[in-house]
Jmol script that loads the backbone (N, CA, C; Angstrom):
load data "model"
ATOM      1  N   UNK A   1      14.520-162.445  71.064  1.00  0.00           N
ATOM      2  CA  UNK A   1      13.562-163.060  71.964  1.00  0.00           C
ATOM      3  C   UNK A   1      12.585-162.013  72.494  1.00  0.00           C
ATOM      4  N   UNK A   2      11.215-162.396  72.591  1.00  0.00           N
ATOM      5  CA  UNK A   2      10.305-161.626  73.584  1.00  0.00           C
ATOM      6  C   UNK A   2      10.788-161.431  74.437  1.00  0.00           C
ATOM      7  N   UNK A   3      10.329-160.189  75.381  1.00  0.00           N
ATOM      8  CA  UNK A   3      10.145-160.026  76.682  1.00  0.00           C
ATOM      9  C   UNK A   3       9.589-160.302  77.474  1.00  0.00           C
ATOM     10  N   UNK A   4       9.526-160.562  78.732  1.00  0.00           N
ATOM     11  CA  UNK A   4       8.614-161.058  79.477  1.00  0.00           C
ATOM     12  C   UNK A   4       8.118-160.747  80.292  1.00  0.00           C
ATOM     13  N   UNK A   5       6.978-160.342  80.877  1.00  0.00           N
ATOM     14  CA  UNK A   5       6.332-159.708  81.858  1.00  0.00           C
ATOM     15  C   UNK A   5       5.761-160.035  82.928  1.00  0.00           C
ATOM     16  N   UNK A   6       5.475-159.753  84.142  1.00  0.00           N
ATOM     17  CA  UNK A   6       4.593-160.097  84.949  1.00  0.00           C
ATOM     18  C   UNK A   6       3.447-158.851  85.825  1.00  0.00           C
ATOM     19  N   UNK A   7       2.126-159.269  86.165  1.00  0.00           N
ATOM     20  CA  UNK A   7       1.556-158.169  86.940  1.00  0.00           C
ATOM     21  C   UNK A   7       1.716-159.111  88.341  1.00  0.00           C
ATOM     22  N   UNK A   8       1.684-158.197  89.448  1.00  0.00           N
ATOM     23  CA  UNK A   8       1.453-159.213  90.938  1.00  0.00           C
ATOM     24  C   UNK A   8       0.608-158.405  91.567  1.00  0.00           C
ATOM     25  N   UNK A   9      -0.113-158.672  92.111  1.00  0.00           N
ATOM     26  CA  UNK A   9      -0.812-158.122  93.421  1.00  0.00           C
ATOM     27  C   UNK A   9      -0.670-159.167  94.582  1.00  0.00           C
ATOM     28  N   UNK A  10      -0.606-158.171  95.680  1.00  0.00           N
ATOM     29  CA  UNK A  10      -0.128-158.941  96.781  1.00  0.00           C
ATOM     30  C   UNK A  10      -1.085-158.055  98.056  1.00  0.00           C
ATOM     31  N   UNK A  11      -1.573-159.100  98.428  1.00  0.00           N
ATOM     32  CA  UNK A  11      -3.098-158.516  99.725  1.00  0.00           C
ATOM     33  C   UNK A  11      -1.856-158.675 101.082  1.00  0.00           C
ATOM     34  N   UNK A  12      -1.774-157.576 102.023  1.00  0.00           N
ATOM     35  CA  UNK A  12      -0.646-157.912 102.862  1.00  0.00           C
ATOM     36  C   UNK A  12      -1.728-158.671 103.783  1.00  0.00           C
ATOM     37  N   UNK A  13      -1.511-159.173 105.152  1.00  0.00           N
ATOM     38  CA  UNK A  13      -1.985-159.166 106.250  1.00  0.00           C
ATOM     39  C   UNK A  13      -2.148-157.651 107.150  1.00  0.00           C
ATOM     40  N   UNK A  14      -3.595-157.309 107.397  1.00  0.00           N
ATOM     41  CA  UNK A  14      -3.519-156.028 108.747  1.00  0.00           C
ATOM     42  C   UNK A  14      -2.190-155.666 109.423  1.00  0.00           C
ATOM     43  N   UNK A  15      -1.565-154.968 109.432  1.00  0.00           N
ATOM     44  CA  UNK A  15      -0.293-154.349 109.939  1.00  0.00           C
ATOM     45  C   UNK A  15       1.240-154.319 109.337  1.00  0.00           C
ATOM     46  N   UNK A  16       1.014-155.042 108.364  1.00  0.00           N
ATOM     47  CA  UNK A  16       2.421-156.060 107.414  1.00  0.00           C
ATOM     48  C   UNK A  16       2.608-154.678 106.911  1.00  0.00           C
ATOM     49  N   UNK A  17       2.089-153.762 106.220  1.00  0.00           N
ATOM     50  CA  UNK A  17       2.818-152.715 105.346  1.00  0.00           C
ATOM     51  C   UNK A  17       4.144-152.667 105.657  1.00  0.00           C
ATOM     52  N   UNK A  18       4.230-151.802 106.981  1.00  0.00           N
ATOM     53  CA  UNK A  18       5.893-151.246 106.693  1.00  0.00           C
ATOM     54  C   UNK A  18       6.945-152.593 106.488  1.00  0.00           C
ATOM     55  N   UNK A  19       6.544-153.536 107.196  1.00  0.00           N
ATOM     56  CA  UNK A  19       7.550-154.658 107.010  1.00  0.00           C
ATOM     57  C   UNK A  19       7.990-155.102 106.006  1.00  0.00           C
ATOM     58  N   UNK A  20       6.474-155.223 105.042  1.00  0.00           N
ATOM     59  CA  UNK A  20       6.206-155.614 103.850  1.00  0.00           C
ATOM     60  C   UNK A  20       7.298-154.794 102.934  1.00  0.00           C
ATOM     61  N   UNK A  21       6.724-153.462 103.473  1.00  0.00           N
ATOM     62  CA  UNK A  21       7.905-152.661 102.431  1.00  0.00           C
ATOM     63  C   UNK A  21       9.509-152.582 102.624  1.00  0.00           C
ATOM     64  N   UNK A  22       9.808-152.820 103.892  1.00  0.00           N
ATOM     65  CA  UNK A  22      11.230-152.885 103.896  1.00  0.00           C
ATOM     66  C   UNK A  22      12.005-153.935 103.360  1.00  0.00           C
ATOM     67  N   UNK A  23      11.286-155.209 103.289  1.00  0.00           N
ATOM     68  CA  UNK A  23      11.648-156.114 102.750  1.00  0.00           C
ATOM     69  C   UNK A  23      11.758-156.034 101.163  1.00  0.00           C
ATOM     70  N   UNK A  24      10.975-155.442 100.839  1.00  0.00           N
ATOM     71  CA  UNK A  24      11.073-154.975  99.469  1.00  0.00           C
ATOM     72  C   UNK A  24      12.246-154.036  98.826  1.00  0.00           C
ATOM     73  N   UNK A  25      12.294-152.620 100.004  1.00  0.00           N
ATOM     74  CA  UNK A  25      13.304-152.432  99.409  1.00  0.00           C
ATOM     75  C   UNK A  25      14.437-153.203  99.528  1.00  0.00           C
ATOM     76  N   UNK A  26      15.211-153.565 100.432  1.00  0.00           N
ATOM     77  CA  UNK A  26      16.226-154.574 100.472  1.00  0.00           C
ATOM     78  C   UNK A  26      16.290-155.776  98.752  1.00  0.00           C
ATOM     79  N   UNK A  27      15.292-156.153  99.011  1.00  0.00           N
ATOM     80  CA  UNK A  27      15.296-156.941  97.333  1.00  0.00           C
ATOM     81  C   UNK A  27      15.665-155.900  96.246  1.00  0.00           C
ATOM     82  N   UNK A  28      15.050-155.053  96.410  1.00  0.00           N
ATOM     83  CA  UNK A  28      14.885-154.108  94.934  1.00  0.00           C
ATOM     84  C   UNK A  28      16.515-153.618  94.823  1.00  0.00           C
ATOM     85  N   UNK A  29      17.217-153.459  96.206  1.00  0.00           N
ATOM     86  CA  UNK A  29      18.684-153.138  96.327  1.00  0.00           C
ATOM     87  C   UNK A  29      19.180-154.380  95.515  1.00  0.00           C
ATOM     88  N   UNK A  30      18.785-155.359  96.154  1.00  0.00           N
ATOM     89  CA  UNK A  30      19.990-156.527  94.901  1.00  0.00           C
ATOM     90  C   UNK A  30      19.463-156.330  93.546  1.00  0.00           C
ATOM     91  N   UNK A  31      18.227-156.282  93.083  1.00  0.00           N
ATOM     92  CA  UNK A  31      17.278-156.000  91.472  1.00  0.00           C
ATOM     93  C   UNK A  31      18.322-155.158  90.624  1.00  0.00           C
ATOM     94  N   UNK A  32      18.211-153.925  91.334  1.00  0.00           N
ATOM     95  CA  UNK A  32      19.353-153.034  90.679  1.00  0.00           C
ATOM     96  C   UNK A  32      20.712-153.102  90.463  1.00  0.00           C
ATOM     97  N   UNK A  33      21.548-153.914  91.535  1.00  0.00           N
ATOM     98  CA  UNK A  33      22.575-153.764  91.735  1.00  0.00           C
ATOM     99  C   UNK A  33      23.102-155.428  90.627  1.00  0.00           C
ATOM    100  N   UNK A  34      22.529-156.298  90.324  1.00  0.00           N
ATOM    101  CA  UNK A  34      22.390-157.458  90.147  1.00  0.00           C
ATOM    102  C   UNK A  34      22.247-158.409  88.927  1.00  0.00           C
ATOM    103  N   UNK A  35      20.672-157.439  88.029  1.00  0.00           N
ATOM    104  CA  UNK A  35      19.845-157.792  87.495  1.00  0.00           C
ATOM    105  C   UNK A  35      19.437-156.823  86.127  1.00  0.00           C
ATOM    106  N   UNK A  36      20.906-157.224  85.428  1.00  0.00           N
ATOM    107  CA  UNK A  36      21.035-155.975  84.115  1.00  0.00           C
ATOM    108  C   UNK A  36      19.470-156.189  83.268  1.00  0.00           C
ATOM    109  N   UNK A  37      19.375-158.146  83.149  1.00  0.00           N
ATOM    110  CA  UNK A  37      17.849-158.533  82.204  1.00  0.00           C
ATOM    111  C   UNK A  37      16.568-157.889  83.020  1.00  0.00           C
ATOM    112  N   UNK A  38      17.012-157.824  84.120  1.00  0.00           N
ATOM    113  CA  UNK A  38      15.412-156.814  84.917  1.00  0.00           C
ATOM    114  C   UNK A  38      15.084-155.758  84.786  1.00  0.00           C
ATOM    115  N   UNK A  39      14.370-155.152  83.494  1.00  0.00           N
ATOM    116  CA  UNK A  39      14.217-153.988  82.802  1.00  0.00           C
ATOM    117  C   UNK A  39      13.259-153.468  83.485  1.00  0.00           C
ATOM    118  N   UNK A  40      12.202-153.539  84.363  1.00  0.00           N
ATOM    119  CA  UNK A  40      11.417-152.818  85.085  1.00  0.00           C
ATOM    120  C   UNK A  40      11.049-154.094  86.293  1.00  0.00           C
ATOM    121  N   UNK A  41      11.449-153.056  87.450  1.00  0.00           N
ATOM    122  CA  UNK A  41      11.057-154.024  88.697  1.00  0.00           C
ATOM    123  C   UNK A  41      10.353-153.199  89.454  1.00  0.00           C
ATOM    124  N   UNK A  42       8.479-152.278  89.272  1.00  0.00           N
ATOM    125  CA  UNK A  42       7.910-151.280  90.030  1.00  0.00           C
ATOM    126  C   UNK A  42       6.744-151.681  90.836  1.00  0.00           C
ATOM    127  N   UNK A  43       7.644-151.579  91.936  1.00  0.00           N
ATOM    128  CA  UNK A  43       6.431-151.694  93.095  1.00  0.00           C
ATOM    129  C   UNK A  43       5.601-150.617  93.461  1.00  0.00           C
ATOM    130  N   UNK A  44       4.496-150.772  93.317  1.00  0.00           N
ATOM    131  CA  UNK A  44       3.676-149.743  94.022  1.00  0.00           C
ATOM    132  C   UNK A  44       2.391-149.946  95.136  1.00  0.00           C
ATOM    133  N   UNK A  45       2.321-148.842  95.677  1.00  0.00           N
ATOM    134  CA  UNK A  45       0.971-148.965  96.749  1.00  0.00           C
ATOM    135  C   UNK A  45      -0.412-148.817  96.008  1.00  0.00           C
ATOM    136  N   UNK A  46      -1.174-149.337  96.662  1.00  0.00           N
ATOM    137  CA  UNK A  46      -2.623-148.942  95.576  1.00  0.00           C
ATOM    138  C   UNK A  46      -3.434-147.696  96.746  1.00  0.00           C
ATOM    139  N   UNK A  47      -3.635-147.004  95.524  1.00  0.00           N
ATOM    140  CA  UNK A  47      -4.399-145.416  97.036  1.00  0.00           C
ATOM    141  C   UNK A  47      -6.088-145.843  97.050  1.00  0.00           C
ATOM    142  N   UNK A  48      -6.355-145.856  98.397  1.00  0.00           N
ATOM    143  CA  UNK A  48      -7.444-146.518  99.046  1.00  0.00           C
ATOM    144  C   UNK A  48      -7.370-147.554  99.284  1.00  0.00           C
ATOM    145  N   UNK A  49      -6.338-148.727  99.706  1.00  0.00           N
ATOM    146  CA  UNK A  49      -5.975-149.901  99.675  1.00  0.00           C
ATOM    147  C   UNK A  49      -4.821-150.248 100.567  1.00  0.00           C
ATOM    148  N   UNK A  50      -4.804-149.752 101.789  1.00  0.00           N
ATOM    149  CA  UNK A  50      -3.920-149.729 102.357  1.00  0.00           C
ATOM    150  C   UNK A  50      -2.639-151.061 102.549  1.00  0.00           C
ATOM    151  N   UNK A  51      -3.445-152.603 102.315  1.00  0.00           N
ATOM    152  CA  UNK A  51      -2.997-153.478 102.375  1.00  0.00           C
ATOM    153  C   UNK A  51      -2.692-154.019 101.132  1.00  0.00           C
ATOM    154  N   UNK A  52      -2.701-153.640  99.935  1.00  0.00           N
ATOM    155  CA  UNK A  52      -2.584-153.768  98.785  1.00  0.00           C
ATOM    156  C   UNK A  52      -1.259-153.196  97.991  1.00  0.00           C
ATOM    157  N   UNK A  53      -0.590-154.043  97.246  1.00  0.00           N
ATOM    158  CA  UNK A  53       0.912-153.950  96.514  1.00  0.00           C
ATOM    159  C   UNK A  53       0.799-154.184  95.363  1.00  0.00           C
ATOM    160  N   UNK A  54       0.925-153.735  94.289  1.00  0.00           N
ATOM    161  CA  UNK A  54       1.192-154.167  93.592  1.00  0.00           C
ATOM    162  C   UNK A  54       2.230-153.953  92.446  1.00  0.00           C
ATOM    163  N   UNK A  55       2.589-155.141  91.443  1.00  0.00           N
ATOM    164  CA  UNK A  55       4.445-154.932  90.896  1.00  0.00           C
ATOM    165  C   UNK A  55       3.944-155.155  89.536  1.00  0.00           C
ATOM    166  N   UNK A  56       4.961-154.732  88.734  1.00  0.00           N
ATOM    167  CA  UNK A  56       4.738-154.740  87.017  1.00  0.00           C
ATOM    168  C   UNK A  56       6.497-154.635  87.315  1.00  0.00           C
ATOM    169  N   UNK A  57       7.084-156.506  86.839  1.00  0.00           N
ATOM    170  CA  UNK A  57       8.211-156.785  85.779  1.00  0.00           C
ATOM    171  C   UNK A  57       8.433-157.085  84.677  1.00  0.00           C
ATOM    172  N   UNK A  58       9.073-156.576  84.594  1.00  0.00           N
ATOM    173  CA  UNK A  58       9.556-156.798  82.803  1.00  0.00           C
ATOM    174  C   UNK A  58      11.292-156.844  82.791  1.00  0.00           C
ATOM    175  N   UNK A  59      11.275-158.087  82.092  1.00  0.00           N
ATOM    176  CA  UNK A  59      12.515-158.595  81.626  1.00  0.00           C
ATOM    177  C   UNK A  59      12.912-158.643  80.321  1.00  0.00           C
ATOM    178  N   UNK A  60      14.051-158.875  80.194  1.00  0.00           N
ATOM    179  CA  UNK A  60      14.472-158.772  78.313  1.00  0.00           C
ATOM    180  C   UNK A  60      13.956-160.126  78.150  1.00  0.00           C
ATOM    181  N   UNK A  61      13.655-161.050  78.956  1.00  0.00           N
ATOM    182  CA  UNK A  61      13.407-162.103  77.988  1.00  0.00           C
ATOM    183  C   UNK A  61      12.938-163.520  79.175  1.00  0.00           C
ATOM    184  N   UNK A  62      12.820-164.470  79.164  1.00  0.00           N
ATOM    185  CA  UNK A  62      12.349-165.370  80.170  1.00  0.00           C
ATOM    186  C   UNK A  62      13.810-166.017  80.971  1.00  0.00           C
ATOM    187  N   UNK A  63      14.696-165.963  79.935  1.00  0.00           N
ATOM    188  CA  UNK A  63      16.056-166.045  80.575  1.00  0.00           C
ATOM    189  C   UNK A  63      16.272-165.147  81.881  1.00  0.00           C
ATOM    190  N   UNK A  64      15.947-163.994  81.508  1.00  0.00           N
ATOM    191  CA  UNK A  64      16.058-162.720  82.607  1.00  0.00           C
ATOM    192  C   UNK A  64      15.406-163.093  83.507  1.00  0.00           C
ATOM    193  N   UNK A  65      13.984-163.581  83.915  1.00  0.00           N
ATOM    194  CA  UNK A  65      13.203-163.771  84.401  1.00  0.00           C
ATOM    195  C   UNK A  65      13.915-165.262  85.753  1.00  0.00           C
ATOM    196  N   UNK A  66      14.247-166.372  84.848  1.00  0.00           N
ATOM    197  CA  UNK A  66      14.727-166.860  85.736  1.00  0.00           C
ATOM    198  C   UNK A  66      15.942-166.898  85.852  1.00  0.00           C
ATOM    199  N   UNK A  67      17.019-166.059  85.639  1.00  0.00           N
ATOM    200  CA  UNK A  67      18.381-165.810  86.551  1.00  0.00           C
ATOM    201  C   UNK A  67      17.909-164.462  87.621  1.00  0.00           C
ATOM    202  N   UNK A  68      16.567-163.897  88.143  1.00  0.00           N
ATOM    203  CA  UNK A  68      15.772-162.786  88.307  1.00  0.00           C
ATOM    204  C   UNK A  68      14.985-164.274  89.842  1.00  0.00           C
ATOM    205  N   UNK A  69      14.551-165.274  90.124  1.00  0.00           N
ATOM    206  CA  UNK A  69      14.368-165.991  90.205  1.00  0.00           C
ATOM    207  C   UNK A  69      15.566-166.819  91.259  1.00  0.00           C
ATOM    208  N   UNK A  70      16.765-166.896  90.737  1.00  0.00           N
ATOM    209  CA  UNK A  70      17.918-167.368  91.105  1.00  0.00           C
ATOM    210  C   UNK A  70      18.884-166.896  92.122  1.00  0.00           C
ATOM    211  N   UNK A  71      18.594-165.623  92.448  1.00  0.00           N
ATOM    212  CA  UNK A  71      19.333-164.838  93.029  1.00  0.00           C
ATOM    213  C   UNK A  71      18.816-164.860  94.221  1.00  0.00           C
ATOM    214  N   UNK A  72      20.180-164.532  95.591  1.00  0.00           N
ATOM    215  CA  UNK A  72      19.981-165.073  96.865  1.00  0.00           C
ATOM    216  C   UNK A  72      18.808-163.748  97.303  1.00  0.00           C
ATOM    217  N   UNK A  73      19.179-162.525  96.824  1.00  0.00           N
ATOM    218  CA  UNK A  73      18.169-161.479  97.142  1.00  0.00           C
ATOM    219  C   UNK A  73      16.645-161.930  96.994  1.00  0.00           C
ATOM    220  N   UNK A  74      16.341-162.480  96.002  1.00  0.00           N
ATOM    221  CA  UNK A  74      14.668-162.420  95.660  1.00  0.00           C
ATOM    222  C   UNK A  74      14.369-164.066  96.301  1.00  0.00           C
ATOM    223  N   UNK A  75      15.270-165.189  96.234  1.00  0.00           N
ATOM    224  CA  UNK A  75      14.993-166.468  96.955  1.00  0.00           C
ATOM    225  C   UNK A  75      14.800-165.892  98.593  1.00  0.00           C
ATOM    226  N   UNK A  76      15.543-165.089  99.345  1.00  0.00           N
ATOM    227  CA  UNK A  76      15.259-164.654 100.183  1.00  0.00           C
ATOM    228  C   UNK A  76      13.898-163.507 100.714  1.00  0.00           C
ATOM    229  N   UNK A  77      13.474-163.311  99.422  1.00  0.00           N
ATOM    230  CA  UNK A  77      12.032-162.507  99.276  1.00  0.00           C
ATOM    231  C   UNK A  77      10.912-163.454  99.794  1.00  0.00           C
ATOM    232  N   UNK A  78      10.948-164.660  98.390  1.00  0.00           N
ATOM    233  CA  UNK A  78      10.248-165.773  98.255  1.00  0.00           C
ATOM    234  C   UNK A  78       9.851-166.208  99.728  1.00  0.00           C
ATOM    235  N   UNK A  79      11.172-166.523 100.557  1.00  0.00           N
ATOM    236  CA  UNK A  79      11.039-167.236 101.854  1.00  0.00           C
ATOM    237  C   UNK A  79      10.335-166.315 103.028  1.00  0.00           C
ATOM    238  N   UNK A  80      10.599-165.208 103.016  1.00  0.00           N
ATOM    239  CA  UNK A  80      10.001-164.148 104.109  1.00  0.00           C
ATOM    240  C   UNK A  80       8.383-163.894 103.850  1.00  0.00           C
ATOM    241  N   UNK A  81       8.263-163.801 102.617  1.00  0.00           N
ATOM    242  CA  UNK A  81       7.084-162.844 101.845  1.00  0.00           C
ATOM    243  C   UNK A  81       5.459-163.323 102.916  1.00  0.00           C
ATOM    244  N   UNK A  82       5.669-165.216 102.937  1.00  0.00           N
ATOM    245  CA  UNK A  82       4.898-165.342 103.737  1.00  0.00           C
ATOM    246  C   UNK A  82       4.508-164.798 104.916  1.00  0.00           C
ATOM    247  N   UNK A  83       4.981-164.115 105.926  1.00  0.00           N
ATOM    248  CA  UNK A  83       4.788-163.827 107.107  1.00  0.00           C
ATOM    249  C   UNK A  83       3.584-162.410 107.113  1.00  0.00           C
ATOM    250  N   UNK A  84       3.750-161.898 105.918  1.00  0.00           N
ATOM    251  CA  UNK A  84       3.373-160.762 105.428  1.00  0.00           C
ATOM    252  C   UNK A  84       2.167-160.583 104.547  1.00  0.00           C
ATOM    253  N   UNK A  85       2.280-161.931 104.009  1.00  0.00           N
ATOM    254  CA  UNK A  85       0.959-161.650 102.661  1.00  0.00           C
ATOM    255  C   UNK A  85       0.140-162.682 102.778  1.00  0.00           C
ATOM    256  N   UNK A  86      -1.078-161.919 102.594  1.00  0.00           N
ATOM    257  CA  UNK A  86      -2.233-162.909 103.246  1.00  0.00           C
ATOM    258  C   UNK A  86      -2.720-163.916 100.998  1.00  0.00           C
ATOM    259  N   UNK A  87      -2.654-163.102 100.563  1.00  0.00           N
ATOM    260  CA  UNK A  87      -2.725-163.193  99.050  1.00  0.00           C
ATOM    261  C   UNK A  87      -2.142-163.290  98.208  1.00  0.00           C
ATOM    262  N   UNK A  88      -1.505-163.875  97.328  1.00  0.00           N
ATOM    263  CA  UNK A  88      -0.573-163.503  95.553  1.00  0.00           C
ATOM    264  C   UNK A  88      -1.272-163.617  94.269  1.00  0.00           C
ATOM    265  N   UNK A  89      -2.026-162.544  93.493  1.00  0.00           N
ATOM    266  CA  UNK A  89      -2.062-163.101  92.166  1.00  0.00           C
ATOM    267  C   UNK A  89      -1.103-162.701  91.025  1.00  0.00           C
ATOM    268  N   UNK A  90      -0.793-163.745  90.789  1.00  0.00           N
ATOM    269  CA  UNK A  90      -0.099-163.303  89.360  1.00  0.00           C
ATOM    270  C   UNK A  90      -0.490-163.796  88.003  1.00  0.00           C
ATOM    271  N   UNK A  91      -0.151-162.742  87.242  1.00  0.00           N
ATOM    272  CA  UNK A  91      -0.505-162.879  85.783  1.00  0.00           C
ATOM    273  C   UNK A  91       0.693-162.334  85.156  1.00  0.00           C
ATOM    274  N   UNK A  92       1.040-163.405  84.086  1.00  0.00           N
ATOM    275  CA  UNK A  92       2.134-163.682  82.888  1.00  0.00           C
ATOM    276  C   UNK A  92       1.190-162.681  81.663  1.00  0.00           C
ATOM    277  N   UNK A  93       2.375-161.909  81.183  1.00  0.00           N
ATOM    278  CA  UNK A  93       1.949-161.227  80.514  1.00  0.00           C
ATOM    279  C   UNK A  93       2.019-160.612  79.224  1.00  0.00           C
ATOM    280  N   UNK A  94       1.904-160.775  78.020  1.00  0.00           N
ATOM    281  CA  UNK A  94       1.716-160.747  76.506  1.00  0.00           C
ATOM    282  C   UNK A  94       1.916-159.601  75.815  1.00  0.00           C
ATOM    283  N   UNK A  95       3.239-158.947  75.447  1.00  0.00           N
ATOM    284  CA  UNK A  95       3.154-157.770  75.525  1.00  0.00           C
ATOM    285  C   UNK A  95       2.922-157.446  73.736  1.00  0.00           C
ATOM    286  N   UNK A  96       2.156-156.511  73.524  1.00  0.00           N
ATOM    287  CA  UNK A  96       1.321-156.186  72.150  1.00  0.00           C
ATOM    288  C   UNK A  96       1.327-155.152  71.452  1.00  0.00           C
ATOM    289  N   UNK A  97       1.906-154.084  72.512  1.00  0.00           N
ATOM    290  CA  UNK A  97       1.637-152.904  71.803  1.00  0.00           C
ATOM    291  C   UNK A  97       2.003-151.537  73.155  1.00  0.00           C
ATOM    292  N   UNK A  98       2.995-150.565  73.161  1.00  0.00           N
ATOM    293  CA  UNK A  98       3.040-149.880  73.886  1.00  0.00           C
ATOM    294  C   UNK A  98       4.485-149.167  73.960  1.00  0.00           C
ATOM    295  N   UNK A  99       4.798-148.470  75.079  1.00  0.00           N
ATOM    296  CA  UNK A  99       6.007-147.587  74.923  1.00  0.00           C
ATOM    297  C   UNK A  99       6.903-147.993  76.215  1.00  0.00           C
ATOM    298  N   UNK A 100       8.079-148.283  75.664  1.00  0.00           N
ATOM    299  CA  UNK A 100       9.119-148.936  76.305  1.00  0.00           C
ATOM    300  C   UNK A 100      10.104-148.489  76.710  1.00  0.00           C
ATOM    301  N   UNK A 101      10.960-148.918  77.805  1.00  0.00           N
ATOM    302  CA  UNK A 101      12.254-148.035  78.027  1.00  0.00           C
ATOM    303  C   UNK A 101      13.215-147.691  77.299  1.00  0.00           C
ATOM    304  N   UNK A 102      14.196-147.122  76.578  1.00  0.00           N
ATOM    305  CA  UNK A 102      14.780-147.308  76.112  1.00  0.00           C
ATOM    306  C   UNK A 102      15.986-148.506  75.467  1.00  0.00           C
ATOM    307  N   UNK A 103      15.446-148.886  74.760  1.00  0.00           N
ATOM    308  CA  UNK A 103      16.499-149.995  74.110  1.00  0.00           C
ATOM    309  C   UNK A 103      15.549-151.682  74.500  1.00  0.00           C
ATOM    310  N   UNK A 104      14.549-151.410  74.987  1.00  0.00           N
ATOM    311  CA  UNK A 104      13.371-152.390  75.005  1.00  0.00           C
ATOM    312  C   UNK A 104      12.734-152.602  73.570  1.00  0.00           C
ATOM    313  N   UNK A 105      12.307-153.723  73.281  1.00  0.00           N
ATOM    314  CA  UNK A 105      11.830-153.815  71.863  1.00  0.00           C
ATOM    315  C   UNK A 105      10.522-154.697  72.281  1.00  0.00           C
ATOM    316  N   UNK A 106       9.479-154.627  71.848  1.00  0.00           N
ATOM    317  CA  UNK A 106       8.443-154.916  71.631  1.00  0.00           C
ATOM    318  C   UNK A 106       9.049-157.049  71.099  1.00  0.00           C
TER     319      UNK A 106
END
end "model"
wireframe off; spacefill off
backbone 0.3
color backbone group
């Protein structure tokens, strides 16, 4: 099976950062601990963008994606995230050509 990907950007609300981020790590604690099909779960800050997040996942497969989905850690993301983010875009993503983690296959 393909893999499956996602990009997110997420616009916080004025002051949300640190919150924003603690909540994150807490999720990313169950991701790891949880979520063998969640082959990359990287959040990052954007520099000059203070209110700006953004994530690149990748799963072994869409299965991964929604047992990734299912879990009380990230349903509990889902439910908070509002208080925090003024924005979400996401884009599903087609993967074509590039260099992978180990034991990832194109």
């Amino acid at each position: 099976m393909a893999n499956f990907a996602l990009f997110v950007r997420f616009t916080l609300r004025d002051g949300a950062g640190e919150a924003f981020d603690a909540l994150m790590q807490e999720t990313t604690a169950g991701i790891r601990a949880h979520e063998p099909g969640t082959l990359v779960y990287a959040c990052q800050t954007v520099e000059g963008a203070p209110n700006e997040r953004v994530f690149f996942e990748l799963y072994a497969d869409h299965a991964a994606f929604e047992e990734h989905e299912r879990q009380p850690h990230t349903r509990h993301f889902l439910a908070e995230r509002a208080k925090y983010v003024e924005k979400t875009e996401v884009h599903r993503l087609q993967p074509y050509a590039g260099k992978y983690p180990t034991g990832v296959q194109e």
